[in-house]
N, C-alpha and C positions, 0 to 999 in steps of 0.2 A: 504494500500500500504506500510505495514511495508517491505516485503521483494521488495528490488529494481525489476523491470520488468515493465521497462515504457510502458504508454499506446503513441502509435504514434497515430497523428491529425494531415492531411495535411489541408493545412488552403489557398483557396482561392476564384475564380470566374473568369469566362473566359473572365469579363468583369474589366479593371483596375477602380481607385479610385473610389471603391462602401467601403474605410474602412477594405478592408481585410488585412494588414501590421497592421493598429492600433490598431484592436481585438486581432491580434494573439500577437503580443506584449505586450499589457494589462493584454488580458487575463493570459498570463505567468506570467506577473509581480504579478496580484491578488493571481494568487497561489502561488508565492515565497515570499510574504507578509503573507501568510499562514502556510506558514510553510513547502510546497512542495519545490522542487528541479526538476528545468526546462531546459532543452536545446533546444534554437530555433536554426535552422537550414537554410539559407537564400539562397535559392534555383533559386532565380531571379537575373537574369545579373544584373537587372536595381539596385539592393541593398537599396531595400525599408527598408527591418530592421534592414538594418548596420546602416542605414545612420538615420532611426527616433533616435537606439541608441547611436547615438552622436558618430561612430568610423568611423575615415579616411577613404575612400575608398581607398586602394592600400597600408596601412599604413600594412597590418597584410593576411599572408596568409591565406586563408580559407576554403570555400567549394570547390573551383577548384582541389587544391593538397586535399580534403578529398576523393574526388571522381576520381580521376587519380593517385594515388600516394596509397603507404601502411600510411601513414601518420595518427596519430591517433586522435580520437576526445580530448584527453587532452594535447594534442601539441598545436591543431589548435583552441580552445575555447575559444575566450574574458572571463576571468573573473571579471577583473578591471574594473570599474566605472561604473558597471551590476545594473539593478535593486536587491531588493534583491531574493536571492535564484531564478537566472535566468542565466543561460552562453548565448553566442550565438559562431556560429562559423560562422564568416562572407564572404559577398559575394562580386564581382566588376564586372566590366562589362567586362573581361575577362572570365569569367564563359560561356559569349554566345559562343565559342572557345572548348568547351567542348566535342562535336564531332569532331575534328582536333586532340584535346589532348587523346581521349582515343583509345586504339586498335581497328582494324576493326573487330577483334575477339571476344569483350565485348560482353554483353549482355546488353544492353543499359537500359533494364529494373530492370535490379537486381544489377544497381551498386549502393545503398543503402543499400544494405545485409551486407554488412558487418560492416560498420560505426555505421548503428543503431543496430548490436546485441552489438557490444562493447558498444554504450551509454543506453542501457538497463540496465544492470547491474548499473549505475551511478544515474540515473535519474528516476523522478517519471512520466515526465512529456519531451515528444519529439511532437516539433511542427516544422512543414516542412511547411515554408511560399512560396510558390510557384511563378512563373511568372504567370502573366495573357495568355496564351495561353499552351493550352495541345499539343500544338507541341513540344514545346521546352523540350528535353530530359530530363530533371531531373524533370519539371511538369510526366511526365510520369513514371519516377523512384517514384515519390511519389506514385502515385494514385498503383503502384504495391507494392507498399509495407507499407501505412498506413493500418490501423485499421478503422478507421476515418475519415470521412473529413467534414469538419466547411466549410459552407457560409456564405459571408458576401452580403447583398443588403441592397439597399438602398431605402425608398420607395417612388421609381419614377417606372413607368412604366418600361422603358428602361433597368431599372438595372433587371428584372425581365428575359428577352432575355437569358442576360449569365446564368444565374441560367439552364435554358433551355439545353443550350448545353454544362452544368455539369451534370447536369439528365444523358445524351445521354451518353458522354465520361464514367462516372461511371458504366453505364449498360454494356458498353462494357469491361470495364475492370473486371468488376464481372463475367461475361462471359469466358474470353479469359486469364486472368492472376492471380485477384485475388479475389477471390469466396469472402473473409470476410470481405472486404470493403463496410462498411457502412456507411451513411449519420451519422452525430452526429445532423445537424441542421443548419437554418438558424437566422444569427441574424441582426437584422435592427437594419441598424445605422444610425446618423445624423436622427433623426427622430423629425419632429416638432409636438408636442402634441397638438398644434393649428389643426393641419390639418388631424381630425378624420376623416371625411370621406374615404378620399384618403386613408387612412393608414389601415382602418378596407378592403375597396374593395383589398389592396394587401394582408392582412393579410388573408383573404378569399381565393385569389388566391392561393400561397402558401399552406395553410393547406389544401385543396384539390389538391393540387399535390402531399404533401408529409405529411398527414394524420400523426399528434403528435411529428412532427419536428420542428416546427417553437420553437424557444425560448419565454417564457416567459417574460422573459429580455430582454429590447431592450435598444441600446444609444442616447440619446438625442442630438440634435443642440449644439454643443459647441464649441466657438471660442479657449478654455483653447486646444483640442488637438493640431489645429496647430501650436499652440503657442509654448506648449510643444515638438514637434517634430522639430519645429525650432531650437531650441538650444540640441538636443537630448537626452533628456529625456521623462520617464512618469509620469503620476500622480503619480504614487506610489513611486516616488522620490522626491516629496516637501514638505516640513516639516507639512502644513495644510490639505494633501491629505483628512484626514478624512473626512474636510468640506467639498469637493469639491463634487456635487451628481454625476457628471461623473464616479468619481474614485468610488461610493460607487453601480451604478449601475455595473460596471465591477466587483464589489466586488461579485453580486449578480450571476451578471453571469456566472463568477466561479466556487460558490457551485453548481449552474442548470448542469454545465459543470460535473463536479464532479460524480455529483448526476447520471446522464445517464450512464457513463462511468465503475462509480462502478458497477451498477446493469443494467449492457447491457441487459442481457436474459429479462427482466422483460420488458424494455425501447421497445426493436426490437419490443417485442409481443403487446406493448399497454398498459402493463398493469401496469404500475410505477406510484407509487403514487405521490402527490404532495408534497413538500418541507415545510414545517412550519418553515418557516422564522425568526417568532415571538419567539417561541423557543430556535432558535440559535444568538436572538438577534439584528439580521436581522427585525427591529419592519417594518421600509418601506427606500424605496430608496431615502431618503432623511432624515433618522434619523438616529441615533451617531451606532458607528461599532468599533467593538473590532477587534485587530489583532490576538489576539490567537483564535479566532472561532474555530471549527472543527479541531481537532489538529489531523496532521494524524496518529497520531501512534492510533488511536483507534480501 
């Protein structure tokens, strides 16, 4: 990804608190700890990623004027007190107002066209953190205009439903809007490694819905995220991140991220190989981690 043309990932589930804010945020911060260059995008009234990134709701205009206004993504981009190598352009609960704010003339589906070819050019890395419901007009500007879209569940049964009626909503919009929207994968979060049973029966479900989607990497039980999003930050902003296994499984899940993304053709067909972790020093998710890993200009 030497030359700029970011890859878009819209990031959610049609069900809330299943962890989809705290992947997509992670996951961005893992890569801007990397060495990539990230723009999230907070697409939710409710301002799940403004608010884990520790910025005022109402303090800074955002996605509303990005998406009603000619206003540009480096006017409107938090850069200050970011993870590293991560902007965001933040959301408030003004954003639900969004159809009142735009002309009855839009095209409600393609007001992301233009915002994301500008942050192309910027960016390695464009994450569209969605609302939980594919009504709300800009959940649907994403799914027409990502590349990608990341799930997050959680393994409880329950969490499995919304996955269900993202299946559905993505078939349709591959159908009707945009043909190259494809799954990137699901990743379990808050997972108790005590509770194999349960976790291999979801993990079964899952891979027989969507046959070499599921991630390898999954997040573990951890009281450090809401702690961390409490005062608004990520791991990847405290000085012992390295220790932390949360931050080094995020780390992991990054390159798997990476990995699919680069070599899509290979990924869609089945046929992508596995990552040698060991190699890139990655020994296991719980042992010492270099930040210059995989330096992208390779």
């Amino acid at each position: 990804m030497n030359e700029k043309s970011a890859v878009v990932i819209g990031v959610g589930n049609q069900k809330g608190g299943v962890g989809k804010t705290s992947n997509c945020i992670h996951i961005a911060a893992a890569l801007g700890t990397r060495g990539f260059h990230c723009l999230i995008i907070d697409l939710d009234p409710a301002a799940g990623a403004t608010k884990h990134l520790g910025i005022p709701v109402d303090r800074f205009a955002g996605t509303l004027e990005l998406l009603t206004t000619n206003d540009s993504i480096e006017n409107l981009a938090v850069t200050e007190s970011m993870p590293e190598g991560v902007h965001l352009v933040p959301s408030r609960p003004q954003l639900s107002e969004i159809d009142v704010r735009l002309s009855k003339y839009v095209d409600r589906t393609r007001i992301l066209e233009r915002p994301i070819a500008e942050a192309r050019r910027k960016y390695d890395f464009i994450f569209l953190d969605t609302g939980p419901s594919a009504a709300f007009t800009t959940t649907v500007a994403a799914y027409s205009t990502a590349e990608w879209f990341l799930l997050s569940a959680f393994p409880h049964p329950l969490s499995l439903s919304g996955l269900s009626e993202v299946f559905s909503d993505i078939a349709d919009v591959r159908r009707y809007r945009n043909p190259d929207l494809e799954i990137l994968g699901v990743v379990f979060t808050s997972v108790d490694r005590r509770a194999t049973r349960l976790h291999s029966q979801l993990d079964a479900a899952v891979s027989a819905a969507l046959p070499g989607r599921r991630f390898e990497n999954s997040i573990s039980q951890a009281v450090i995220l809401p702690d961390v999003s409490g005062v608004g930050k990520t791991l990847f902003q405290l000085s012992n991140w390295h220790s932390i296994p949360t931050a080094q499984q995020y780390l992991r899940l990054s390159v798997e991220l990476e990995w699919r993304v680069r070599n899509r053709e290979a990924f869609l067909a089945g046929t992508l190989g596995t990552i040698d972790y060991a190699a890139l020093g990655l020994h296991d998710e719980f042992g010492a981690l270099r930040c210059e890993l995989l330096s992208v200009n390779q």
